[in-house]
PDB file of N, CA, C and O in Angstrom:
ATOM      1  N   UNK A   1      89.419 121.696 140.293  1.00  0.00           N
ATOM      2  CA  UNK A   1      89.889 120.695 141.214  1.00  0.00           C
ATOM      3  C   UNK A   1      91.410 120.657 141.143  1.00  0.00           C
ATOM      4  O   UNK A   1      92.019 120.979 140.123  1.00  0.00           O
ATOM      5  N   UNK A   2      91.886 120.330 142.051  1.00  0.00           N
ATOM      6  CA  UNK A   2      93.518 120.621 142.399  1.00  0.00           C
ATOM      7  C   UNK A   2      94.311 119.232 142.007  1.00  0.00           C
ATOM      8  O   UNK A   2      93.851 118.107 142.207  1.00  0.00           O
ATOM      9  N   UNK A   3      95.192 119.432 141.597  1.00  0.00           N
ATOM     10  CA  UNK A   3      95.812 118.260 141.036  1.00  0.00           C
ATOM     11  C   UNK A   3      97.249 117.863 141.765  1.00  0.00           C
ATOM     12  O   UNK A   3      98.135 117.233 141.189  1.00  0.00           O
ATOM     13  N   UNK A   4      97.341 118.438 143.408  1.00  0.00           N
ATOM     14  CA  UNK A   4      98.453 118.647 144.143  1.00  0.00           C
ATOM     15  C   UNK A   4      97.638 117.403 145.021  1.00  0.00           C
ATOM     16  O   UNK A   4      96.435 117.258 145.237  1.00  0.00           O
ATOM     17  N   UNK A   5      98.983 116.463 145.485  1.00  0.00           N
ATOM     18  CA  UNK A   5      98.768 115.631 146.082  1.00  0.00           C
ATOM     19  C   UNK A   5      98.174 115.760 147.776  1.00  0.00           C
ATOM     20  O   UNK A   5      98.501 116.711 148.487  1.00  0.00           O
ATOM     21  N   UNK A   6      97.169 114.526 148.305  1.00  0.00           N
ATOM     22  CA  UNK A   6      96.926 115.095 149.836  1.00  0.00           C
ATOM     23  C   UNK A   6      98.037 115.386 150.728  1.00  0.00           C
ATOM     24  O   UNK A   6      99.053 114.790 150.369  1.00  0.00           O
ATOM     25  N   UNK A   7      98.180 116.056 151.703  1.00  0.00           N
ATOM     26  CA  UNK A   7      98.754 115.960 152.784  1.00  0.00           C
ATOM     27  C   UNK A   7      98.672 115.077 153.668  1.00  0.00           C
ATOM     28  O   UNK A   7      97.636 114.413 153.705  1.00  0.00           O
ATOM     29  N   UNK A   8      99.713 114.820 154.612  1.00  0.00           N
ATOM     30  CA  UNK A   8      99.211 113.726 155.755  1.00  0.00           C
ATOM     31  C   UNK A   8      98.238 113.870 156.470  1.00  0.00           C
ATOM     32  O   UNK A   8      97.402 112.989 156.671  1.00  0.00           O
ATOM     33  N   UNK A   9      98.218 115.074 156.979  1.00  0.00           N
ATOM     34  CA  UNK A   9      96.942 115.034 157.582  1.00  0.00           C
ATOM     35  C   UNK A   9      95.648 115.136 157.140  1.00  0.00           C
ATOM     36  O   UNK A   9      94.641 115.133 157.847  1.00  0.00           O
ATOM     37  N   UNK A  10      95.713 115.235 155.840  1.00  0.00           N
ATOM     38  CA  UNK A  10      94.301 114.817 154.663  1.00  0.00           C
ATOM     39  C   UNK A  10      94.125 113.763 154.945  1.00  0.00           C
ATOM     40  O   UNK A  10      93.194 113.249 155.564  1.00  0.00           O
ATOM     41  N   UNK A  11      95.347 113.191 154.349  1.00  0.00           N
ATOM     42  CA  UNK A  11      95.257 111.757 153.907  1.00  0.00           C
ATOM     43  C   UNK A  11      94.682 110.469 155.232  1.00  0.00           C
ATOM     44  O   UNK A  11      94.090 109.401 155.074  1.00  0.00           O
ATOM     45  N   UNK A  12      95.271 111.298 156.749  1.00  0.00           N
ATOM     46  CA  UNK A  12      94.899 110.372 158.205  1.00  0.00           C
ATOM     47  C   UNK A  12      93.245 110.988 158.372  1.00  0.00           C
ATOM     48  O   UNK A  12      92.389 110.150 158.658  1.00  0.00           O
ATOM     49  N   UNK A  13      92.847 112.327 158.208  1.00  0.00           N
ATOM     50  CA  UNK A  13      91.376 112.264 157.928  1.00  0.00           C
ATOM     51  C   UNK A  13      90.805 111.414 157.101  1.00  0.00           C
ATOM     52  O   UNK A  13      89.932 110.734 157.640  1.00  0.00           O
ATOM     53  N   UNK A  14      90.972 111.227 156.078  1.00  0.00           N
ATOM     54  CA  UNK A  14      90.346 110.469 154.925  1.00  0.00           C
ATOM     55  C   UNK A  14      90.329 109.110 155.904  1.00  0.00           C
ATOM     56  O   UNK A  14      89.250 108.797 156.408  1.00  0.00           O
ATOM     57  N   UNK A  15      91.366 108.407 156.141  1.00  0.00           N
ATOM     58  CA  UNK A  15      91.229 107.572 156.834  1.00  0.00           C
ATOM     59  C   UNK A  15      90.830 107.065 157.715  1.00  0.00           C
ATOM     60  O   UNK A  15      90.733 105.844 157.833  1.00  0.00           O
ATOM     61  N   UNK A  16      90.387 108.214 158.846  1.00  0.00           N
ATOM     62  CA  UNK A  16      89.445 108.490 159.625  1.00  0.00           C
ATOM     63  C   UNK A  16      87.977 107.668 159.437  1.00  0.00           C
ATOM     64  O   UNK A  16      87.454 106.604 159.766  1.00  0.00           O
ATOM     65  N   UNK A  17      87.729 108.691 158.807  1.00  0.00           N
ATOM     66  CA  UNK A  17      86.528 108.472 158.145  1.00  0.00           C
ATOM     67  C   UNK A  17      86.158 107.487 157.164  1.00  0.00           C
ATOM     68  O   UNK A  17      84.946 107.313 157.035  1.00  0.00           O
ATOM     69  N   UNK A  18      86.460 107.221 156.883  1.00  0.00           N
ATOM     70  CA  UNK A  18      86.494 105.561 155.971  1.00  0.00           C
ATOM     71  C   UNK A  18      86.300 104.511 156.866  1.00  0.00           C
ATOM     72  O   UNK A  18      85.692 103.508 156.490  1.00  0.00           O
ATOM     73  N   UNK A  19      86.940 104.649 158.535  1.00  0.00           N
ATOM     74  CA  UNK A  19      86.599 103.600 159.312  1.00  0.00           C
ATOM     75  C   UNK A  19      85.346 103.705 160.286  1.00  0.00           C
ATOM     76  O   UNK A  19      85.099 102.917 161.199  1.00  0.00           O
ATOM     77  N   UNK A  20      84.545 104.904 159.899  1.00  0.00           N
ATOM     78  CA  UNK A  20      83.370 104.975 160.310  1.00  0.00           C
ATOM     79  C   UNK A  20      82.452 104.331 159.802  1.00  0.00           C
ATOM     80  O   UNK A  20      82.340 104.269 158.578  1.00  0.00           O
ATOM     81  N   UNK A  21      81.481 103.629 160.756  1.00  0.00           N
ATOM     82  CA  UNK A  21      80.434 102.853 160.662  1.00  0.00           C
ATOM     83  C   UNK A  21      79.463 104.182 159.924  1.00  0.00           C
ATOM     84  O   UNK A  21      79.374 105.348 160.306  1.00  0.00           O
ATOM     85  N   UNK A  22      78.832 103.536 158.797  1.00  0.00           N
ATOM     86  CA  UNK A  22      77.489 104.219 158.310  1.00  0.00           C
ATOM     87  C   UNK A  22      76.474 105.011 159.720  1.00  0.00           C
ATOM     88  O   UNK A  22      76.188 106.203 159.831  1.00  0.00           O
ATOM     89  N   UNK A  23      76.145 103.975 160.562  1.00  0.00           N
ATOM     90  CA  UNK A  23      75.445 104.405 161.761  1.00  0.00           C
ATOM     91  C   UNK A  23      76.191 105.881 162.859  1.00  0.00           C
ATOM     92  O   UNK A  23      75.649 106.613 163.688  1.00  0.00           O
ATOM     93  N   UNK A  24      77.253 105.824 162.478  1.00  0.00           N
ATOM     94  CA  UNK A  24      78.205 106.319 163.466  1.00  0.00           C
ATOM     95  C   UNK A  24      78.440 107.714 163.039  1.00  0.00           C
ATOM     96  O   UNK A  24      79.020 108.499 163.789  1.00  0.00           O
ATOM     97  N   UNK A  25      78.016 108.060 161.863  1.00  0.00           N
ATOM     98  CA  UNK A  25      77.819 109.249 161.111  1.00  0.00           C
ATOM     99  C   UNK A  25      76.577 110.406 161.459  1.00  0.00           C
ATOM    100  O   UNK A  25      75.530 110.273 160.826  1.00  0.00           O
ATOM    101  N   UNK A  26      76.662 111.348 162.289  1.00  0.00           N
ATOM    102  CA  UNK A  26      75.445 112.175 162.483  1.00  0.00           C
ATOM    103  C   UNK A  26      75.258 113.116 160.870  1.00  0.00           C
ATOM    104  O   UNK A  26      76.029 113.766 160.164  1.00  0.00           O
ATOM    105  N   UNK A  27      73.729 112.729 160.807  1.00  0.00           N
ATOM    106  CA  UNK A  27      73.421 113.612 159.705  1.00  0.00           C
ATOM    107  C   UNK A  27      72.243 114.426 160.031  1.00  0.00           C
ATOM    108  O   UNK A  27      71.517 114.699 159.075  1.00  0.00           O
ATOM    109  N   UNK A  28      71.860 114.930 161.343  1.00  0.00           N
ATOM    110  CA  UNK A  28      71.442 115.419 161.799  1.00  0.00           C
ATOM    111  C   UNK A  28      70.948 116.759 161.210  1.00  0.00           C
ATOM    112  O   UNK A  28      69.747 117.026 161.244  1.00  0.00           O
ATOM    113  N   UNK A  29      71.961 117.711 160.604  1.00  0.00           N
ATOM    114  CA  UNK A  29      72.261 118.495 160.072  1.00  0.00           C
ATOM    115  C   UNK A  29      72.042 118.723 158.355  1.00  0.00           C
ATOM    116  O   UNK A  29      72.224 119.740 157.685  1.00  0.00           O
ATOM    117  N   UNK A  30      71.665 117.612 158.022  1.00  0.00           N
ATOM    118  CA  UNK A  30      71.316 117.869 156.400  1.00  0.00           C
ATOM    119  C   UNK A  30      70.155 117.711 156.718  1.00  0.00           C
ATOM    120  O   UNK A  30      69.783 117.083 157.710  1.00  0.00           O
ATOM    121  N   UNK A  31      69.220 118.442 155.653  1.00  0.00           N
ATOM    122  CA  UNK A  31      67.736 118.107 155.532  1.00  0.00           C
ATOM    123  C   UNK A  31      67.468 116.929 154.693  1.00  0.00           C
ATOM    124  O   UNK A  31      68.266 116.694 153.786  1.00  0.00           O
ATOM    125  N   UNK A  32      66.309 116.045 154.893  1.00  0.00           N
ATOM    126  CA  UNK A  32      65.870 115.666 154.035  1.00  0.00           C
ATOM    127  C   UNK A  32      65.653 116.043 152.567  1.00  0.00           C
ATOM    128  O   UNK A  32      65.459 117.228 152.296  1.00  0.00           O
ATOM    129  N   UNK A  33      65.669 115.324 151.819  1.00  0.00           N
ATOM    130  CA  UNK A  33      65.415 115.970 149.945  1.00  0.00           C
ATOM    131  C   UNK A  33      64.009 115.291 149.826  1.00  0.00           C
ATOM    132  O   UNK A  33      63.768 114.098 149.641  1.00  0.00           O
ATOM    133  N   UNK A  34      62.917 116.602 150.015  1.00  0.00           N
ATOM    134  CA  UNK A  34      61.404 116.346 149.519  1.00  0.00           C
ATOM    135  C   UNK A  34      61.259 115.731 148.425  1.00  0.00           C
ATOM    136  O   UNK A  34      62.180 115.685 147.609  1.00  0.00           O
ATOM    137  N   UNK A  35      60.229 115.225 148.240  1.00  0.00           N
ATOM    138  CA  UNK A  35      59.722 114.949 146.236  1.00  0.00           C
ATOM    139  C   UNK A  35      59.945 116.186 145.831  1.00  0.00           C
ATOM    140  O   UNK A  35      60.938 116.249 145.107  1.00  0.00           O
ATOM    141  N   UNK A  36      59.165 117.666 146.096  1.00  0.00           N
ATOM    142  CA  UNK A  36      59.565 118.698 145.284  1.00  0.00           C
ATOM    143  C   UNK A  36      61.130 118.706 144.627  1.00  0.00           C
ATOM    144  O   UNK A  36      61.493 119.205 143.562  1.00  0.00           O
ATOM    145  N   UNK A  37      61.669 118.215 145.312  1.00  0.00           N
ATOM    146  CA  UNK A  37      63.775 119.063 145.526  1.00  0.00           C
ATOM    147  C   UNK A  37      63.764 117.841 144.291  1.00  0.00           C
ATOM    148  O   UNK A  37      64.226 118.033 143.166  1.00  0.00           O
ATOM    149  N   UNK A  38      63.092 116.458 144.786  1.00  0.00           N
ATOM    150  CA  UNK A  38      63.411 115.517 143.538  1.00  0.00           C
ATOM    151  C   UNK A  38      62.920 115.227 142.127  1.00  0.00           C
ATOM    152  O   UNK A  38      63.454 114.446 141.339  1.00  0.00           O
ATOM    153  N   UNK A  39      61.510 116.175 141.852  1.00  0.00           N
ATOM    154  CA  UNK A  39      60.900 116.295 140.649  1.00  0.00           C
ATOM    155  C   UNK A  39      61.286 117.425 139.869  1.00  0.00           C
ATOM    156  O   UNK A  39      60.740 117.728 138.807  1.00  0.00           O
ATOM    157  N   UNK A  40      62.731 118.381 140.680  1.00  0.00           N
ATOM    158  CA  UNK A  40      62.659 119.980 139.890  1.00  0.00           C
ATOM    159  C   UNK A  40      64.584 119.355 139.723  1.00  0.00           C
ATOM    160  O   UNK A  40      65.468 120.145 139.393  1.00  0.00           O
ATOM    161  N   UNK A  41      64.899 117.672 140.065  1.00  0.00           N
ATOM    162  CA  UNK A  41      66.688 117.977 140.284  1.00  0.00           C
ATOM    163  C   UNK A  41      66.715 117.311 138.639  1.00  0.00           C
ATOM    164  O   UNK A  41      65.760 116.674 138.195  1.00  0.00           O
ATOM    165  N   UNK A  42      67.923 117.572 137.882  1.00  0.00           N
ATOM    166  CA  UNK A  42      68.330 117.267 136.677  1.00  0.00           C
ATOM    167  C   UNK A  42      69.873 116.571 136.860  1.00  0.00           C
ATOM    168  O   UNK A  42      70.919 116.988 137.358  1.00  0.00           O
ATOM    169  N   UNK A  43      69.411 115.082 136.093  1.00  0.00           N
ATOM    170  CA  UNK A  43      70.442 114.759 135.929  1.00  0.00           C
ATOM    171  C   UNK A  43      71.266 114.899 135.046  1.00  0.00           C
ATOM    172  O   UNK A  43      70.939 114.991 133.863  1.00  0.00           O
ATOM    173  N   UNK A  44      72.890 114.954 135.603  1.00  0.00           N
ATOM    174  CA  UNK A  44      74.055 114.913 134.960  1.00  0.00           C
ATOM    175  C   UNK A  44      74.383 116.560 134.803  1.00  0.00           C
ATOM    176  O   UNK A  44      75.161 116.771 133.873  1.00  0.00           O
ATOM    177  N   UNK A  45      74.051 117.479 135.350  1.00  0.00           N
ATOM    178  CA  UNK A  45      74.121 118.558 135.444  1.00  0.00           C
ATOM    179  C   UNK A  45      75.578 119.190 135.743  1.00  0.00           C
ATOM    180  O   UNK A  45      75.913 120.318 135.381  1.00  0.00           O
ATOM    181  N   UNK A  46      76.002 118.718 136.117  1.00  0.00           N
ATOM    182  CA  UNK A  46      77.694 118.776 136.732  1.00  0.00           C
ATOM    183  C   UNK A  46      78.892 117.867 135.719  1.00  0.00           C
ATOM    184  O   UNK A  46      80.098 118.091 135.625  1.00  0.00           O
ATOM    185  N   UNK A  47      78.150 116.893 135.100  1.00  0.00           N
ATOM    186  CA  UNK A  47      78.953 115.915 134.182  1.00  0.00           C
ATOM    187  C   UNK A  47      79.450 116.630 133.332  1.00  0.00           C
ATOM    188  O   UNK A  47      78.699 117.241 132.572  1.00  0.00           O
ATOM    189  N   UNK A  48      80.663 116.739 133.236  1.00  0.00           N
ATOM    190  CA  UNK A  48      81.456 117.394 131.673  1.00  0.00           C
ATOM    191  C   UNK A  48      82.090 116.184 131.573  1.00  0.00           C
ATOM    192  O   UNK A  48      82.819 115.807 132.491  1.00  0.00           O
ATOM    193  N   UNK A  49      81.828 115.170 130.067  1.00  0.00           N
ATOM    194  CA  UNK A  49      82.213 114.650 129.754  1.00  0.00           C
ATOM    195  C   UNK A  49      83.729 114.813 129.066  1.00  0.00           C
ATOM    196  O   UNK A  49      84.067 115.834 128.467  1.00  0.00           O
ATOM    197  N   UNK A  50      84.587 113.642 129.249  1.00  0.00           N
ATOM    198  CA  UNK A  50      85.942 114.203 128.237  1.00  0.00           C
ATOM    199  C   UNK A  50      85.663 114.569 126.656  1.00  0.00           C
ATOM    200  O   UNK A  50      84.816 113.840 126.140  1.00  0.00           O
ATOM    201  N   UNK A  51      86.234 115.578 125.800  1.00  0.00           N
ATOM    202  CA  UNK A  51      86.397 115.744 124.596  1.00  0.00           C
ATOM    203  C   UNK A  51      87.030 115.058 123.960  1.00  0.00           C
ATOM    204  O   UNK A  51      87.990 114.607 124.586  1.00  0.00           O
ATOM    205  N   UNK A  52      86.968 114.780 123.093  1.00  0.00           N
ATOM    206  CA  UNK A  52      88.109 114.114 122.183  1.00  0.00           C
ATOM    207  C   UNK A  52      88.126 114.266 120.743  1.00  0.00           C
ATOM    208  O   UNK A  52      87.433 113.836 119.821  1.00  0.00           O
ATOM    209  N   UNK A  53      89.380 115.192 120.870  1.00  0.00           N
ATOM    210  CA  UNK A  53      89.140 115.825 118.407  1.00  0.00           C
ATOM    211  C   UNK A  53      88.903 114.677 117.734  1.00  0.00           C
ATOM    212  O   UNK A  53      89.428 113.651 118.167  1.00  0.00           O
ATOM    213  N   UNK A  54      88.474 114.646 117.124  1.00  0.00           N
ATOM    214  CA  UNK A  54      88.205 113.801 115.657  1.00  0.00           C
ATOM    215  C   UNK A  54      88.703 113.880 114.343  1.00  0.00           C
ATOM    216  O   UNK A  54      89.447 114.860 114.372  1.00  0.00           O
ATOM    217  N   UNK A  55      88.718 113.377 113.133  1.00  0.00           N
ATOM    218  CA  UNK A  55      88.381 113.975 112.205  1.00  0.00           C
ATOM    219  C   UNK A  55      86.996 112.912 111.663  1.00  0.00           C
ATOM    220  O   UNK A  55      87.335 111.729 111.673  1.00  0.00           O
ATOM    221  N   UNK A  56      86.152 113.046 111.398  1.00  0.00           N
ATOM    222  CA  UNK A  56      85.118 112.943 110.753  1.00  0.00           C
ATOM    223  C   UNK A  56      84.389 113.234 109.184  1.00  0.00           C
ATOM    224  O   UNK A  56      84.137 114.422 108.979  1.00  0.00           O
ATOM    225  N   UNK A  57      84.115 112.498 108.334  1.00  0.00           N
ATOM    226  CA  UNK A  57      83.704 112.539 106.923  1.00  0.00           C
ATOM    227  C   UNK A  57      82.157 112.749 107.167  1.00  0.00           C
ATOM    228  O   UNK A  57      81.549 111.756 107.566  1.00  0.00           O
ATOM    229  N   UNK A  58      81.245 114.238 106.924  1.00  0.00           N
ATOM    230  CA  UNK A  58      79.915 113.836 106.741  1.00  0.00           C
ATOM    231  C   UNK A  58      79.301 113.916 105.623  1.00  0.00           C
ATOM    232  O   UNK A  58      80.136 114.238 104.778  1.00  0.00           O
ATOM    233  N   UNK A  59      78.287 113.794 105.162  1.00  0.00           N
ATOM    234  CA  UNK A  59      77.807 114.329 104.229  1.00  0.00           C
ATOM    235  C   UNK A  59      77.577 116.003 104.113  1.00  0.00           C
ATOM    236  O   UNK A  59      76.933 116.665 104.926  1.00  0.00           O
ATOM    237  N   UNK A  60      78.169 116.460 103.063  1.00  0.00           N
ATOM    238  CA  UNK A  60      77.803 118.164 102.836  1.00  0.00           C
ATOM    239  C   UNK A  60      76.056 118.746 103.429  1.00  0.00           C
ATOM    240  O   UNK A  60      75.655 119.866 103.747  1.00  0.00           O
ATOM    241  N   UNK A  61      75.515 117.698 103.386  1.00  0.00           N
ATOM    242  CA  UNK A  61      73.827 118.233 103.190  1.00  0.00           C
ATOM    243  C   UNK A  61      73.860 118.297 104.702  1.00  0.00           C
ATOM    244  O   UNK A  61      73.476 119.328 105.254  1.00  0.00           O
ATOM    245  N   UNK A  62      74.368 117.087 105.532  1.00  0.00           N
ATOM    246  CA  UNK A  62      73.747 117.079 107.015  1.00  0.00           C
ATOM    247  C   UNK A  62      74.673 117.869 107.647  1.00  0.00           C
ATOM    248  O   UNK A  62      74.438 118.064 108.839  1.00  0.00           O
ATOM    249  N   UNK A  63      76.108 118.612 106.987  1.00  0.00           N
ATOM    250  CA  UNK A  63      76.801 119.302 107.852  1.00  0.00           C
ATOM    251  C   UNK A  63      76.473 120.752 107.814  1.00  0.00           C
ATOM    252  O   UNK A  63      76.785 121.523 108.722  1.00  0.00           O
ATOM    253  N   UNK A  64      75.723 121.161 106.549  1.00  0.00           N
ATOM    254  CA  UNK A  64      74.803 122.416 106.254  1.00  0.00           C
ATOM    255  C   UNK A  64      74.150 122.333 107.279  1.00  0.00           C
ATOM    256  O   UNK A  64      74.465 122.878 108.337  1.00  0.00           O
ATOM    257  N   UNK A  65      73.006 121.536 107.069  1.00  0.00           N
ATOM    258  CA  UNK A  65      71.693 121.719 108.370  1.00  0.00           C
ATOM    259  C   UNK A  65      72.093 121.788 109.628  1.00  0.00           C
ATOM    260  O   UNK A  65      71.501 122.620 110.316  1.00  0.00           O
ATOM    261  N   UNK A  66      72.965 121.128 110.162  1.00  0.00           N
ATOM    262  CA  UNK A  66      73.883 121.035 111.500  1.00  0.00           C
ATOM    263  C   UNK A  66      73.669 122.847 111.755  1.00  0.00           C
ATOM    264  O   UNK A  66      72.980 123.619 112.422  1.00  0.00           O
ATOM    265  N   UNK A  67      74.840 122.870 110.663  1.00  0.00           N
ATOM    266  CA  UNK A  67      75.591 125.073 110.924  1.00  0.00           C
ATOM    267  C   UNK A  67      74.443 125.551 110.747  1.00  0.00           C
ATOM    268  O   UNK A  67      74.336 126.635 111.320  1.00  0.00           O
ATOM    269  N   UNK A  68      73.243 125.137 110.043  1.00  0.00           N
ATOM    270  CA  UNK A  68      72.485 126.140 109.475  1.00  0.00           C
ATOM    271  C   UNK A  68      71.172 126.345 110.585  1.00  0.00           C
ATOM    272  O   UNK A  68      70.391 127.282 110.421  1.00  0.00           O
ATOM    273  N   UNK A  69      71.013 125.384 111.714  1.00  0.00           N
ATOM    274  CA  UNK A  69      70.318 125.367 112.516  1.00  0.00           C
ATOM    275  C   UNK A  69      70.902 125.150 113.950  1.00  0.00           C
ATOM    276  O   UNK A  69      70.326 124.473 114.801  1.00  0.00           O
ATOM    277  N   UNK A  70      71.890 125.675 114.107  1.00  0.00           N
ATOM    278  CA  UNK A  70      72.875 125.403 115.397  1.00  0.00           C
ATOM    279  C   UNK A  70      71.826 125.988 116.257  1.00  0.00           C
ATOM    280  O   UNK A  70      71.378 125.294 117.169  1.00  0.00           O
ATOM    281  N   UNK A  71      71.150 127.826 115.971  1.00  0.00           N
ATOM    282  CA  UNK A  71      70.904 128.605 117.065  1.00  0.00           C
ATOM    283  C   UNK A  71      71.434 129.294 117.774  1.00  0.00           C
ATOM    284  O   UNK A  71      70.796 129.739 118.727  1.00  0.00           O
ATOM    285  N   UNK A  72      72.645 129.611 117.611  1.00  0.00           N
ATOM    286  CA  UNK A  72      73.480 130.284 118.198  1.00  0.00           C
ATOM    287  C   UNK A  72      74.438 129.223 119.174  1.00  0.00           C
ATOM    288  O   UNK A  72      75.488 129.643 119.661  1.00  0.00           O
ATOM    289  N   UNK A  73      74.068 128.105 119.358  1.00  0.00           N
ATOM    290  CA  UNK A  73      75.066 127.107 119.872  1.00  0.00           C
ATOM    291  C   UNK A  73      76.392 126.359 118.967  1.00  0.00           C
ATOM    292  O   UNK A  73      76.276 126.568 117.759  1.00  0.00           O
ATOM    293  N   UNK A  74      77.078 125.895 119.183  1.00  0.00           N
ATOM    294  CA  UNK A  74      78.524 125.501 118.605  1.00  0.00           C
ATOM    295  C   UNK A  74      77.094 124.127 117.635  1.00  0.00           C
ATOM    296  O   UNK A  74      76.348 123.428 118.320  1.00  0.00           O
ATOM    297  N   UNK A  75      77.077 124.086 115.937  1.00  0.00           N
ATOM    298  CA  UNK A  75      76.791 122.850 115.299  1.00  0.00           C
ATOM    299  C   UNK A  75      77.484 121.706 116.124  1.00  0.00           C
ATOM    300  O   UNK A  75      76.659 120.809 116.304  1.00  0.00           O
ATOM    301  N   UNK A  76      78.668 121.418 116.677  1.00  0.00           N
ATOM    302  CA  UNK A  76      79.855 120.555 116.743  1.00  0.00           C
ATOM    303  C   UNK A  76      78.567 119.820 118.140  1.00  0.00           C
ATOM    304  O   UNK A  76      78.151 118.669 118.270  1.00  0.00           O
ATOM    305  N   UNK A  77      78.363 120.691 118.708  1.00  0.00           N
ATOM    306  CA  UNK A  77      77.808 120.503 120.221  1.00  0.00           C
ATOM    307  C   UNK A  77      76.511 119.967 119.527  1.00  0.00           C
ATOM    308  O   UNK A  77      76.426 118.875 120.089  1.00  0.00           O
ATOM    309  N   UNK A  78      75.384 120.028 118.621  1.00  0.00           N
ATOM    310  CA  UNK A  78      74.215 119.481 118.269  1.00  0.00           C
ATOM    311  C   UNK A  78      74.744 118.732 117.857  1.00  0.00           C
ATOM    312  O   UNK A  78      74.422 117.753 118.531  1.00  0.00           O
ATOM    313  N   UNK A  79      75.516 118.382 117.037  1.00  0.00           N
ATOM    314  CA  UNK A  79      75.731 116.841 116.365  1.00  0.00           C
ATOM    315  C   UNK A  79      76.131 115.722 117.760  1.00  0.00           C
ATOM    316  O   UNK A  79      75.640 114.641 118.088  1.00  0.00           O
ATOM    317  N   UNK A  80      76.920 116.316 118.184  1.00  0.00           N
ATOM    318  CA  UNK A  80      77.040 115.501 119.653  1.00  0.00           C
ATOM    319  C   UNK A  80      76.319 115.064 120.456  1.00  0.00           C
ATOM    320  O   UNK A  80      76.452 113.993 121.048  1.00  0.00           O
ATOM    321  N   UNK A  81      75.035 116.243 120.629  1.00  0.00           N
ATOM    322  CA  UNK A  81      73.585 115.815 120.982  1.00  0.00           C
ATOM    323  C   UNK A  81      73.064 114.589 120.304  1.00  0.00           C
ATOM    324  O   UNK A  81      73.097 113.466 120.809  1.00  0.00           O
ATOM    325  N   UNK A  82      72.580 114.882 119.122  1.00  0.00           N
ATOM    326  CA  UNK A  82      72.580 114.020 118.198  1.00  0.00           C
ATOM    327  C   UNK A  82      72.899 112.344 118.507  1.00  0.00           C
ATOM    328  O   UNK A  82      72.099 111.433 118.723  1.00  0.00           O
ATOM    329  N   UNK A  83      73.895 112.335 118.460  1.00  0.00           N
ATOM    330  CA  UNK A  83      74.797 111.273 118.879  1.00  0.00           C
ATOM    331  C   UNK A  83      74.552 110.328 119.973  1.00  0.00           C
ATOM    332  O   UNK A  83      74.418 109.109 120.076  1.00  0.00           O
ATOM    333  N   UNK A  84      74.544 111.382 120.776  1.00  0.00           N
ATOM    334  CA  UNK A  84      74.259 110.596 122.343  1.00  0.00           C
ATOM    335  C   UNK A  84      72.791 110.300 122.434  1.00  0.00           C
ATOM    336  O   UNK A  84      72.387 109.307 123.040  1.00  0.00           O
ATOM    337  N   UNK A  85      72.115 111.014 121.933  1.00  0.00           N
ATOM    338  CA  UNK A  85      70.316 110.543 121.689  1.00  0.00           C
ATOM    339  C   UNK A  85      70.206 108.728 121.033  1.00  0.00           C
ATOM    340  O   UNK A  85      69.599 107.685 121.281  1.00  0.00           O
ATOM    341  N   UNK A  86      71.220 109.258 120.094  1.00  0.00           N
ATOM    342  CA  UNK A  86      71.113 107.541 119.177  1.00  0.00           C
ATOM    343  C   UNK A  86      71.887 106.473 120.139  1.00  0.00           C
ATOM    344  O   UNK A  86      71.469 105.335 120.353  1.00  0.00           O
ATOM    345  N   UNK A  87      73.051 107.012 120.671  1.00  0.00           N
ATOM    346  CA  UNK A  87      73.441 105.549 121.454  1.00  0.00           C
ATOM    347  C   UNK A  87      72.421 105.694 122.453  1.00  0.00           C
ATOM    348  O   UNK A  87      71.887 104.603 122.654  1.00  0.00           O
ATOM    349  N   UNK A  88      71.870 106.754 123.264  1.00  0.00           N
ATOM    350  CA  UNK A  88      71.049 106.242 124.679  1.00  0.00           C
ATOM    351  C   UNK A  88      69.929 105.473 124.236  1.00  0.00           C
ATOM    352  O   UNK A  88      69.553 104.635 125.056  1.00  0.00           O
ATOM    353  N   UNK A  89      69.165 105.541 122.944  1.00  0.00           N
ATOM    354  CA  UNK A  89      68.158 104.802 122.119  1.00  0.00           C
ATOM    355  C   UNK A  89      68.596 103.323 121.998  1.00  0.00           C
ATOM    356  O   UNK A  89      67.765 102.483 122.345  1.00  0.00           O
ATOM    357  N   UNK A  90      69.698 102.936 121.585  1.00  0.00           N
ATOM    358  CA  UNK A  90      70.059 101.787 121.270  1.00  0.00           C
ATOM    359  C   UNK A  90      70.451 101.148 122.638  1.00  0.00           C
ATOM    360  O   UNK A  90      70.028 100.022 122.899  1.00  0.00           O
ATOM    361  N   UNK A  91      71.305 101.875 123.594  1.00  0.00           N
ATOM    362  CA  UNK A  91      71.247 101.435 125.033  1.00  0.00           C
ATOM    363  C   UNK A  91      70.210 100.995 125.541  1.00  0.00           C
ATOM    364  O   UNK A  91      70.156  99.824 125.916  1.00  0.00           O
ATOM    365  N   UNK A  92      69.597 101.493 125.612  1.00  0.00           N
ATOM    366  CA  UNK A  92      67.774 100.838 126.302  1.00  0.00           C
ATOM    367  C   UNK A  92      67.280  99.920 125.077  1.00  0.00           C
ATOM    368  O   UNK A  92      66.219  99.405 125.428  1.00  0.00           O
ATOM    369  N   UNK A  93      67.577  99.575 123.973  1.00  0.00           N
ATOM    370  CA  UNK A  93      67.000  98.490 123.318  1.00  0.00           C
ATOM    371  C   UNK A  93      67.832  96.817 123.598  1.00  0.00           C
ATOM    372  O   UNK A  93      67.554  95.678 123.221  1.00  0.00           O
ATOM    373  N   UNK A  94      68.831  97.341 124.354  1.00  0.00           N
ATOM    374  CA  UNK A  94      69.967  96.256 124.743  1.00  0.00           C
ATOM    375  C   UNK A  94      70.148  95.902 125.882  1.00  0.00           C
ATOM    376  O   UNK A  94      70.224  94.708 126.170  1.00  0.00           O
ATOM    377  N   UNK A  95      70.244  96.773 126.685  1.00  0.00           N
ATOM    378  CA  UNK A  95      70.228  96.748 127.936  1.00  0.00           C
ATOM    379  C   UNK A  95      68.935  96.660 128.731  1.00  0.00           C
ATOM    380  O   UNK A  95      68.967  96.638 129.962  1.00  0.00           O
TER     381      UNK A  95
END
């Protein structure tokens, strides 16, 4: 994605279109999305979350098993898995 500012005439499209009524929009041209298209789509597929270095203290034993069962994937990336499993767990016990 480009990090160069719009042009005017981007910027009077954009504007354009922003003052279009929802109704006023032909979508004629897209298909519908079947149940099939919606039982085979995965979310967050496109999401690259930001990184951010750390430094981190673990225990020797769980940073073994981490490297020692990566699979050929980065350990750094399973522990992260990891991670996000336990907050989305605690998210749904709160939310």
């Amino acid at each position: 994605m480009s990090n160069r500012p719009l042009t005017d005439s981007q910027l009077a499209e954009l504007q354009a279109l922003e003052k279009l009524r929802d109704e006023d929009i032909d979508t004629s041209d897209i298909p519908e999305i079947t149940d099939e298209q919606w039982r085979l789509a995965r979310k967050g597929n496109l999401y690259r979350p930001l990184k951010q270095s750390v430094t981190i203290r673990l225990d020797a034993d769980i940073l073994d098993w981490f490297k020692s069962h990566a699979g050929g994937r980065g350990y750094q990336t399973d522990i992260n898995s990891a991670l996000r499993t336990h907050v989305a767990k605690y998210q749904k016990r709160s939310g």
